[in-house]
N, CA, C and O atoms as a MOPAC input file, in Angstrom:
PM7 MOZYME 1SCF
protein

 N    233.04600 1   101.77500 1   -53.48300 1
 C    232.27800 1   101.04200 1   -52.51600 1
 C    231.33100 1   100.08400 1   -53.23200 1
 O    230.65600 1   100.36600 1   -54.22300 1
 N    231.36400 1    99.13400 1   -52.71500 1
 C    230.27100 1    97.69200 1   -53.67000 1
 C    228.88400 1    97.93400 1   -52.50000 1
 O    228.88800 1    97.82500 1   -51.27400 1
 N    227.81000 1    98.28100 1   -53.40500 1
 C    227.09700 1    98.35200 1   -52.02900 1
 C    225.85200 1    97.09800 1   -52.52300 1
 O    225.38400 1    96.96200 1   -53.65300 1
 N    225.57800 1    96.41100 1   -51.47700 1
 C    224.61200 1    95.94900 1   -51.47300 1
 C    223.14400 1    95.81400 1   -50.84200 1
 O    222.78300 1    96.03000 1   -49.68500 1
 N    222.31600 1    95.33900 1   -52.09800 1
 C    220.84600 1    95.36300 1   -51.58900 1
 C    220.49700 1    94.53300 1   -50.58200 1
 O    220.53100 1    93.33700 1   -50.87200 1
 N    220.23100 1    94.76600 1   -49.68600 1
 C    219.96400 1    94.01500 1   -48.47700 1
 C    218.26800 1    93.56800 1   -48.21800 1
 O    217.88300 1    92.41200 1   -48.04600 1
 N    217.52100 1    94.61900 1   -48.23800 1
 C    215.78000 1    93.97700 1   -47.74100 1
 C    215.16500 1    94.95400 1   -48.40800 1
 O    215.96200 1    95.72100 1   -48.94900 1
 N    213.84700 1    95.24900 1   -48.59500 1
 C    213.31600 1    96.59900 1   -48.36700 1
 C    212.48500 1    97.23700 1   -46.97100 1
 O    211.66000 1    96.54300 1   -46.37500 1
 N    212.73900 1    98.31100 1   -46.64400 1
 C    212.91600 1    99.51200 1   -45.92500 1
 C    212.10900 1    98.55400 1   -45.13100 1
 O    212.58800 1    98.09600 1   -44.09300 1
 N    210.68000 1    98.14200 1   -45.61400 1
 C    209.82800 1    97.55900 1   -44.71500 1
 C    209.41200 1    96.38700 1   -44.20300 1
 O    208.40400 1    95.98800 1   -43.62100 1
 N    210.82000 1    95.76000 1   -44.69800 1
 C    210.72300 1    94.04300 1   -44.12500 1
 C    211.69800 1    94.59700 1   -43.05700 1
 O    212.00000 1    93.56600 1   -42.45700 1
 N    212.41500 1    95.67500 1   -42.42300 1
 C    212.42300 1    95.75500 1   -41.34400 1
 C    211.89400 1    96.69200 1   -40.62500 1
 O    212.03300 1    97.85400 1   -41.00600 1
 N    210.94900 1    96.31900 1   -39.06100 1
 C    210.01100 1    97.15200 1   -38.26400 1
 C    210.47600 1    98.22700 1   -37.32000 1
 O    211.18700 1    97.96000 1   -36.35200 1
 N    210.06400 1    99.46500 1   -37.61200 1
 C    210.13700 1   100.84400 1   -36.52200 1
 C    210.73800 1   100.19800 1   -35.47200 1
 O    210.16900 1    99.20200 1   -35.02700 1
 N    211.87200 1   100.59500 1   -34.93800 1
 C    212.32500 1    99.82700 1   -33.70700 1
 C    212.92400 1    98.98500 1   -33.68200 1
 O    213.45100 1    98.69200 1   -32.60900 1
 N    213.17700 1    98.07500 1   -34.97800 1
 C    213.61800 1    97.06800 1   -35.26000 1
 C    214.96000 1    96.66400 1   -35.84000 1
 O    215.66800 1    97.66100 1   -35.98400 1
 N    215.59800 1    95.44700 1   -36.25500 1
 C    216.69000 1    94.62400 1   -36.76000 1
 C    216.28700 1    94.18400 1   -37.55200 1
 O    215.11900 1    94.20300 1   -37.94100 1
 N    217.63400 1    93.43000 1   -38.18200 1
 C    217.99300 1    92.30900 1   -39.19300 1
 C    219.14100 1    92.35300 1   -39.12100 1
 O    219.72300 1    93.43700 1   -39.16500 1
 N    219.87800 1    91.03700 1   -38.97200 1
 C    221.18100 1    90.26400 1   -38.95400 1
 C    221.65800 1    90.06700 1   -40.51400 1
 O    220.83300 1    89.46500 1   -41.20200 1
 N    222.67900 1    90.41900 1   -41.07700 1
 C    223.36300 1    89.63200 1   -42.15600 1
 C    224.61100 1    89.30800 1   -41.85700 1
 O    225.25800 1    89.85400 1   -40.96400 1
 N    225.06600 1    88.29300 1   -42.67400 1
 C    226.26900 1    87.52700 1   -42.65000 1
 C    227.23400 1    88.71100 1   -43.28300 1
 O    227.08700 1    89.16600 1   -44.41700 1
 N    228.18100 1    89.09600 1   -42.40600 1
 C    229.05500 1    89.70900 1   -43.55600 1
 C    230.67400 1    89.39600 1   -43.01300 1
 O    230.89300 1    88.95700 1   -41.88400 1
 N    231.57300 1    89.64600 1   -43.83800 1
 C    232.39500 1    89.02800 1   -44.38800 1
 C    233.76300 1    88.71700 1   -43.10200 1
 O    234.74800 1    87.99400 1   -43.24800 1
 N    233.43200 1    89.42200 1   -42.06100 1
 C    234.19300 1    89.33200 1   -40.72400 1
 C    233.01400 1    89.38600 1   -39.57100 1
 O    233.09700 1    90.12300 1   -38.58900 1
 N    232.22400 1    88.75600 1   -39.75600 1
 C    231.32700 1    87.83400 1   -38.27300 1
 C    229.67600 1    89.05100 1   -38.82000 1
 O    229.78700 1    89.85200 1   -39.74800 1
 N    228.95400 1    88.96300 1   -38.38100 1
 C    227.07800 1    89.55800 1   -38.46700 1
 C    226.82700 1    90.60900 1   -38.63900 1
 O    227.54800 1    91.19200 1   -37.83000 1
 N    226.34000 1    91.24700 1   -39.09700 1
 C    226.39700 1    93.15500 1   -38.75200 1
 C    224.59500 1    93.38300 1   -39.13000 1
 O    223.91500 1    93.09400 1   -40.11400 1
 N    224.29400 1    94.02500 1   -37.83700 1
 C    222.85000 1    93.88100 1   -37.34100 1
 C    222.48600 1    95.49300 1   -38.12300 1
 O    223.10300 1    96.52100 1   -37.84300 1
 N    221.40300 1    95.41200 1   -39.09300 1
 C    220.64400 1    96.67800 1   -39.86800 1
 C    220.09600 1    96.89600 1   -38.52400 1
 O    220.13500 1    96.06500 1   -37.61700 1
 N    219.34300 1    98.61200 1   -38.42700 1
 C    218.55100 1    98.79900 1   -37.09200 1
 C    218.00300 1    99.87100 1   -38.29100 1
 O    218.50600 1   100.43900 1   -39.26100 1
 N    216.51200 1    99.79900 1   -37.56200 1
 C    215.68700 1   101.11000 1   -38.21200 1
 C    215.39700 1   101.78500 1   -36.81900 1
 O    215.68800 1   101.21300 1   -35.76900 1
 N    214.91100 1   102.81200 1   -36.85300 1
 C    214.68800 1   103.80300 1   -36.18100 1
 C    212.97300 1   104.25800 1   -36.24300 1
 O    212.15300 1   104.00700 1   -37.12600 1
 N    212.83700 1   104.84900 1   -35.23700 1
 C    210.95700 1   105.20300 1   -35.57100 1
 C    210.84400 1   105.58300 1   -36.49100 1
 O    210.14500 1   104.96100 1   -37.29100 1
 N    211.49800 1   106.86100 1   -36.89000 1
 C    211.54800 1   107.96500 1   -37.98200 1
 C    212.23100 1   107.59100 1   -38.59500 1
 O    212.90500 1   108.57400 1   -38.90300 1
 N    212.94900 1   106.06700 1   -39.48500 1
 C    212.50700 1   105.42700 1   -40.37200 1
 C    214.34700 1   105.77700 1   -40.94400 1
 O    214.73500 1   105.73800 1   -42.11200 1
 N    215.17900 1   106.09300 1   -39.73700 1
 C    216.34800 1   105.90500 1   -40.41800 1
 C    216.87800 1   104.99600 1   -39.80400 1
 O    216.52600 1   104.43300 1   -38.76800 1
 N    218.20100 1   104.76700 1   -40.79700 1
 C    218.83200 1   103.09600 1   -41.08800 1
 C    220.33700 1   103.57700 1   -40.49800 1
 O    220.81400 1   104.70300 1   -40.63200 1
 N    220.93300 1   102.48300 1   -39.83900 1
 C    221.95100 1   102.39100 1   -38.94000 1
 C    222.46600 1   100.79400 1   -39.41900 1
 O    221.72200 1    99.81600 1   -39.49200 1
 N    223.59500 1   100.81300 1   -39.65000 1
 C    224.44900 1    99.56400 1   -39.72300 1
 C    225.61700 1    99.17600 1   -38.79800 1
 O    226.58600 1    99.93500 1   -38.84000 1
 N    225.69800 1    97.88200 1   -37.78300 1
 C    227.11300 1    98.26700 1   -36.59700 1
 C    226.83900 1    96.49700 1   -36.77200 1
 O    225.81800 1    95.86900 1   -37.05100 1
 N    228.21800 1    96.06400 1   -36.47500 1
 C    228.54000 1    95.23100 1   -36.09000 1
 C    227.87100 1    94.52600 1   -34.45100 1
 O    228.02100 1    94.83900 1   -33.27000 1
 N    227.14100 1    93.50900 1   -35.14200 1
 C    226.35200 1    92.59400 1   -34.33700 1
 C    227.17400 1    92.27000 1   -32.85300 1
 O    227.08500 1    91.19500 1   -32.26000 1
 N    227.82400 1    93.20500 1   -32.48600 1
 C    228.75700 1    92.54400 1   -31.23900 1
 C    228.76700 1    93.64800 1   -30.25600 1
 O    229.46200 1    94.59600 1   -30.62300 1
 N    228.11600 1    93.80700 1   -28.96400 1
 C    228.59800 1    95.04200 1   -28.44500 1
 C    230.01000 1    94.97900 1   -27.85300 1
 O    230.35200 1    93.88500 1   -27.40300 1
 N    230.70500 1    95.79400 1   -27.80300 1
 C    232.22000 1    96.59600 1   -27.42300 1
 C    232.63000 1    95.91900 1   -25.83900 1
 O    233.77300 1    95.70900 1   -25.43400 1
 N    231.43700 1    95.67700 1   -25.15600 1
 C    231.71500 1    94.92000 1   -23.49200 1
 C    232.19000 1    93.57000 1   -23.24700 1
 O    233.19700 1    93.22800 1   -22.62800 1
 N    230.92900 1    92.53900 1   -24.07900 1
 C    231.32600 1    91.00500 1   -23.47700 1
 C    230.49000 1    90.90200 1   -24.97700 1
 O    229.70400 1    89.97300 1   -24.79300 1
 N    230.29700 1    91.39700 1   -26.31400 1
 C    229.98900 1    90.63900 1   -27.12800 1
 C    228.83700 1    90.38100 1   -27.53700 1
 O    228.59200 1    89.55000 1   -28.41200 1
 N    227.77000 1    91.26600 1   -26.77500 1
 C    226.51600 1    90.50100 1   -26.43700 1
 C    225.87800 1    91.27200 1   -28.32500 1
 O    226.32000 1    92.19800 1   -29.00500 1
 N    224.59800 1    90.20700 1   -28.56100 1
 C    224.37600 1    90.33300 1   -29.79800 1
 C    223.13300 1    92.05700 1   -29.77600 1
 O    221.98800 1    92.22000 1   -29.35300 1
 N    223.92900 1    92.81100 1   -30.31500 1
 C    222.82700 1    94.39700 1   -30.30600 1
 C    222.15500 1    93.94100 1   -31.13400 1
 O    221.09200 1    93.98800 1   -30.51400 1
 N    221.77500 1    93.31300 1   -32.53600 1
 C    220.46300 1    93.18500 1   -32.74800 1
 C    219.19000 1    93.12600 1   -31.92600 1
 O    218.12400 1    93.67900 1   -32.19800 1
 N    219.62600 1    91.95500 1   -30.30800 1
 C    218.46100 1    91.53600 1   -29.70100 1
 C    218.19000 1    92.81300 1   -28.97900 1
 O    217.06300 1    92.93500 1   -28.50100 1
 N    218.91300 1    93.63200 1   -28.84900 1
 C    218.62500 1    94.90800 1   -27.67900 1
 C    217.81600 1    95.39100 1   -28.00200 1
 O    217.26200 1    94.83500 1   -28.95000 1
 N    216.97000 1    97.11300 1   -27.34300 1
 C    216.07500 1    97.37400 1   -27.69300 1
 C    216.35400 1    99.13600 1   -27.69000 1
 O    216.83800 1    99.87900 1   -26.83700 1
 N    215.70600 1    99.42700 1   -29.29800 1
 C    215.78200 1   100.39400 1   -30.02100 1
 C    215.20700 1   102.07900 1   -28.77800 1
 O    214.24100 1   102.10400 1   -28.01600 1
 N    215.96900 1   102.92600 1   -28.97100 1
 C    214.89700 1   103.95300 1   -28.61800 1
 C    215.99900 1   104.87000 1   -28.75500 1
 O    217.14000 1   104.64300 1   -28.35200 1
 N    215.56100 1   106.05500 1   -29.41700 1
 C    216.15400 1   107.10100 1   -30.19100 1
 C    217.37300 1   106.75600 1   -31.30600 1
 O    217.16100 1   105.99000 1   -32.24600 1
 N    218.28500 1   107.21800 1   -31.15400 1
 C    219.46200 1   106.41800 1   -31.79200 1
 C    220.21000 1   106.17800 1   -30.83500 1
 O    221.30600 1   106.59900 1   -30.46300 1
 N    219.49300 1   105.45200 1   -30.47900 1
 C    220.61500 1   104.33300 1   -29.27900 1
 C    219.98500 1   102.82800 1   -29.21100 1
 O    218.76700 1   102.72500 1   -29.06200 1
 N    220.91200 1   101.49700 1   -29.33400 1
 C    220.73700 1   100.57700 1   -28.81300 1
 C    220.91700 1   100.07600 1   -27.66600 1
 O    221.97000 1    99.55800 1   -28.04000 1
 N    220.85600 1    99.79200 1   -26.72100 1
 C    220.97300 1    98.94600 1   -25.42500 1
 C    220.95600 1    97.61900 1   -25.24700 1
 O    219.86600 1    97.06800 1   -25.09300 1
 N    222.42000 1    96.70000 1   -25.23100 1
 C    222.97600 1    95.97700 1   -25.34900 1
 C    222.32200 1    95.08300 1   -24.10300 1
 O    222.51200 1    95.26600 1   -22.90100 1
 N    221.31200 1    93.83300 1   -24.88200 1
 C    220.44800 1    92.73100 1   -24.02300 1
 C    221.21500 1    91.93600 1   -22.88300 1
 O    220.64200 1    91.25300 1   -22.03500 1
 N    223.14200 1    92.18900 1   -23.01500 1
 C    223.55700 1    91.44100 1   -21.69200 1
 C    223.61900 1    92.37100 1   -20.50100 1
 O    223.41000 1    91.84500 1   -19.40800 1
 N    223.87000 1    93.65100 1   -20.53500 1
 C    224.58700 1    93.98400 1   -19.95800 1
 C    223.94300 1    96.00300 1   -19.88900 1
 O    224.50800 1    96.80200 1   -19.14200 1
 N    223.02500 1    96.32200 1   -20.59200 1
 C    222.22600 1    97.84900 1   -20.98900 1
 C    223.22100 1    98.42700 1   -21.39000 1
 O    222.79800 1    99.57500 1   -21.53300 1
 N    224.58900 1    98.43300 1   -21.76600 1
 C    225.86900 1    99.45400 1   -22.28300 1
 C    224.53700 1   100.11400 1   -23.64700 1
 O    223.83500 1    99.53700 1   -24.47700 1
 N    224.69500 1   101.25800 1   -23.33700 1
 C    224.08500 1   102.00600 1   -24.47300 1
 C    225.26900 1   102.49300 1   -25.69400 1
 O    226.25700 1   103.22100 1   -25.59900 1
 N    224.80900 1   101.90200 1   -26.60700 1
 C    225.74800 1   102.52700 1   -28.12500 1
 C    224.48600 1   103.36700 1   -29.31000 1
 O    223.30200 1   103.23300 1   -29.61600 1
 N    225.72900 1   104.30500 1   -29.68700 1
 C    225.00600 1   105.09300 1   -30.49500 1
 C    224.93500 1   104.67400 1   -31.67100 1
 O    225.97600 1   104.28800 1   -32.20200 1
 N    223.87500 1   104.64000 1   -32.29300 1
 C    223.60200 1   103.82300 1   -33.79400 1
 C    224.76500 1   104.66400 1   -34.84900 1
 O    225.52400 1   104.13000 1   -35.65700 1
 N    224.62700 1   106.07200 1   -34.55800 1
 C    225.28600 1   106.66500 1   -35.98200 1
 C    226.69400 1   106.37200 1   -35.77500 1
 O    227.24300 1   106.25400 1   -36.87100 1
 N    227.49400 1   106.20900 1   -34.80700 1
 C    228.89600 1   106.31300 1   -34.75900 1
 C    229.38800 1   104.78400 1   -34.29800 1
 O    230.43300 1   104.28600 1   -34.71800 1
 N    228.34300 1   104.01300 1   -33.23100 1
 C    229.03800 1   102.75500 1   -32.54600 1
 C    229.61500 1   103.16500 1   -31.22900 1
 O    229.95300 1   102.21200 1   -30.52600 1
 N    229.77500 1   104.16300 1   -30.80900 1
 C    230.36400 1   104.67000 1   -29.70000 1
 C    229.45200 1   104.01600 1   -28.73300 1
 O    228.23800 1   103.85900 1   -28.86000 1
 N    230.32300 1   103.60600 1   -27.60400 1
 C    229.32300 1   103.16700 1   -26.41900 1
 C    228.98800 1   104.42500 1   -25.34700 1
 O    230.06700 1   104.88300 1   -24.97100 1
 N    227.90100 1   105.10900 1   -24.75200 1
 C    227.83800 1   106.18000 1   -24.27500 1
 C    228.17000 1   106.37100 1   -22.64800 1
 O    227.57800 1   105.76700 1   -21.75400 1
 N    229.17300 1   107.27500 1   -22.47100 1
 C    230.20500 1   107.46600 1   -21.04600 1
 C    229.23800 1   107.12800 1   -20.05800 1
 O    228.05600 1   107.22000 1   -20.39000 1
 N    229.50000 1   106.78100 1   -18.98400 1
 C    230.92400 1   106.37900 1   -18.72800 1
 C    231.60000 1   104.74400 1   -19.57100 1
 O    232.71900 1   104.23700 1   -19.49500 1
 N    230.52700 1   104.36300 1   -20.22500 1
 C    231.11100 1   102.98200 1   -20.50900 1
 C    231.71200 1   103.33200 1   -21.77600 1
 O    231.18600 1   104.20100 1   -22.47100 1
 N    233.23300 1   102.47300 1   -22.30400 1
 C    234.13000 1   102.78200 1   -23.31600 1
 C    234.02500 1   101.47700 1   -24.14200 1
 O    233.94300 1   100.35300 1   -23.64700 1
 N    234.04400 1   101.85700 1   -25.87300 1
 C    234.24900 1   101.02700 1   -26.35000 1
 C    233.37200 1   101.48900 1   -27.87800 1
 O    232.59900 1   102.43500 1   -28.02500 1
 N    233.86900 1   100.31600 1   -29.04200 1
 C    233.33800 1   100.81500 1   -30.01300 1
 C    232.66800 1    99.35500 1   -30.77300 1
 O    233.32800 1    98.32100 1   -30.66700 1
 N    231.06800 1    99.32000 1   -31.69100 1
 C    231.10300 1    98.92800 1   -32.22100 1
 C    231.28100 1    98.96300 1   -33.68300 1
 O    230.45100 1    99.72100 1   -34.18500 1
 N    232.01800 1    98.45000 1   -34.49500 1
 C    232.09700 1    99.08600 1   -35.75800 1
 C    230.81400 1    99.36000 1   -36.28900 1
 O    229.77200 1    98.92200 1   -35.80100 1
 N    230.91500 1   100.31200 1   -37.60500 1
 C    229.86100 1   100.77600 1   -37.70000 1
 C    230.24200 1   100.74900 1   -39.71700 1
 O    231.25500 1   101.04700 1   -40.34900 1
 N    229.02400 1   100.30300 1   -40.10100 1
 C    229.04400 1   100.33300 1   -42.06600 1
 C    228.24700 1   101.38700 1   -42.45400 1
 O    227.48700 1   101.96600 1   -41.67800 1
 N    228.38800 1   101.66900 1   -43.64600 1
 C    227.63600 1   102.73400 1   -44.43900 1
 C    226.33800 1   101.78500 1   -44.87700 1
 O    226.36800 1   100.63500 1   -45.31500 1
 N    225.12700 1   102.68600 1   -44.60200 1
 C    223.97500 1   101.81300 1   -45.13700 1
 C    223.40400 1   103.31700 1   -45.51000 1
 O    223.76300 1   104.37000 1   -44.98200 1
 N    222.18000 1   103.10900 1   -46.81100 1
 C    221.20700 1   103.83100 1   -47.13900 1
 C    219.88600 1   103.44500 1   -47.66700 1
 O    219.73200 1   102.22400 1   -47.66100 1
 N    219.13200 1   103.95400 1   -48.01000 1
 C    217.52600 1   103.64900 1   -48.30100 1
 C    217.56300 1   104.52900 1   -49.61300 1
 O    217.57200 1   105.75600 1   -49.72200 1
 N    217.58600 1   103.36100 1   -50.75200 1
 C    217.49400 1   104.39500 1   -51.81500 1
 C    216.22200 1   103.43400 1   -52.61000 1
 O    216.21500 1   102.21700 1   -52.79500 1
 N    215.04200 1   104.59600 1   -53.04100 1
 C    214.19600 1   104.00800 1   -53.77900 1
 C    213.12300 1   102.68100 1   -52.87600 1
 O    212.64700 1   101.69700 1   -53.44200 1
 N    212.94800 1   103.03400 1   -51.34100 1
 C    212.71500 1   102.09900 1   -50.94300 1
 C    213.26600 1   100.72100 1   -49.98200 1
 O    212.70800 1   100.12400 1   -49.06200 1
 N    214.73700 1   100.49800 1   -50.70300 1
 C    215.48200 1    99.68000 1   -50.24600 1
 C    216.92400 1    99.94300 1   -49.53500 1
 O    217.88900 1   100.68000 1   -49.74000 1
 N    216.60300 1    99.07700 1   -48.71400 1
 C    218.29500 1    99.26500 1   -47.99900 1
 C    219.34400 1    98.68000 1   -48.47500 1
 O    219.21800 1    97.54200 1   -48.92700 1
 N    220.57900 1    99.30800 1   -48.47900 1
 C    221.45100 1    99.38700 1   -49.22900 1
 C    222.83900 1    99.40300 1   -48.09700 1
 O    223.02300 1   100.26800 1   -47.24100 1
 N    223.70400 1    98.23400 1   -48.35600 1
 C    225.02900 1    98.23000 1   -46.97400 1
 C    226.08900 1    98.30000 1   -47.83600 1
 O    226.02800 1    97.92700 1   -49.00700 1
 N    227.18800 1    98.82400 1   -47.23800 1
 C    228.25100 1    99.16100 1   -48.36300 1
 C    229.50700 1    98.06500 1   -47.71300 1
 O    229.99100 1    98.12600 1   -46.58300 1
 N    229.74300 1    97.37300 1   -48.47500 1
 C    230.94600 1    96.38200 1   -47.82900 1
 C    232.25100 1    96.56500 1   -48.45800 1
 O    232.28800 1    96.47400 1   -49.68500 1
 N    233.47100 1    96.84000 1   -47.73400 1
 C    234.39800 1    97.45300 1   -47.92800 1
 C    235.64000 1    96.16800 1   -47.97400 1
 O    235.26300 1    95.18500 1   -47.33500 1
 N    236.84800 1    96.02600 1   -48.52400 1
 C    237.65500 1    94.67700 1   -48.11600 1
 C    238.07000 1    95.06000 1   -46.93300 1
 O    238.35400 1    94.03200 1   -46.31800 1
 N    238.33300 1    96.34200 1   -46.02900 1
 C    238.70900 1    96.69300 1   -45.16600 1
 C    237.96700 1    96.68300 1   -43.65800 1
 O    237.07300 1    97.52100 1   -43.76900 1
 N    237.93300 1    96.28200 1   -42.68300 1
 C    236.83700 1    96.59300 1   -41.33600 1
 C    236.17500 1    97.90500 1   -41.27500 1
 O    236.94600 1    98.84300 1   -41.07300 1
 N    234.86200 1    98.20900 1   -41.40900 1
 C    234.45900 1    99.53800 1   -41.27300 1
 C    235.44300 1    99.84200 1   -40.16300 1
 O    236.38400 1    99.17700 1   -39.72900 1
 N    234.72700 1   101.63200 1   -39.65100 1
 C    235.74400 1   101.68900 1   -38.44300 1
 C    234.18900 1   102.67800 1   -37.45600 1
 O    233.10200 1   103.07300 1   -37.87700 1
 N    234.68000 1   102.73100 1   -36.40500 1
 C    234.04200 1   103.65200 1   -35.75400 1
 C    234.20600 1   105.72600 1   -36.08700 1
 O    235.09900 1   106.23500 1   -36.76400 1
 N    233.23600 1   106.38200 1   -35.48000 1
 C    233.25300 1   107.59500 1   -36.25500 1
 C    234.02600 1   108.30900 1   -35.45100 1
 O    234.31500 1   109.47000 1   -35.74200 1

């Protein structure tokens, strides 16, 4: 796995995003209150809408077009609504976040 350094932990906010370019269309970092890191493809599973802009609460995002709730750790969108956003390996080592980019499409869990 090639992983790369992406920000540190605290250039992104409790609750919060960051967008990077990666190598098949955006994939939105999310932190969590309690300060864990989630990586999914910037697209929700419905009509596309961008989950960075949604808004954080537990490990779930809620998708700003449309509220489809997806789960940060897997990408799963939560029943009754179906669908997946992919989802990357990210970690916090030493401070910094860390995304693992694969030649292959992550996949859902």
């Amino acid at each position: 796995m090639n992983w790369i350094d992406i920000c540190a932990l605290d250039d992104i906010n409790p609750l919060g995003s960051r967008v990077i370019a990666g190598p098949q269309g955006d994939i939105a970092i999310f932190r969590t209150s309690d300060d864990e890191v989630f990586a999914l493809d910037d697209r929700c599973p419905h009509k596309g809408g961008p989950l960075s802009q949604g808004l954080i609460y537990g490990k779930r995002v809620a998708c700003p077009l449309h509220n489809w709730q997806i789960e940060l750790a897997s990408g799963e969108a939560v029943a009754p609504d179906q669908g997946c956003a992919h989802r990357h390996e990210v970690k916090v080592t030493d401070g910094r976040v860390l995304l693992a980019l694969r030649d292959n499409l992550a996949h859902c869990a």
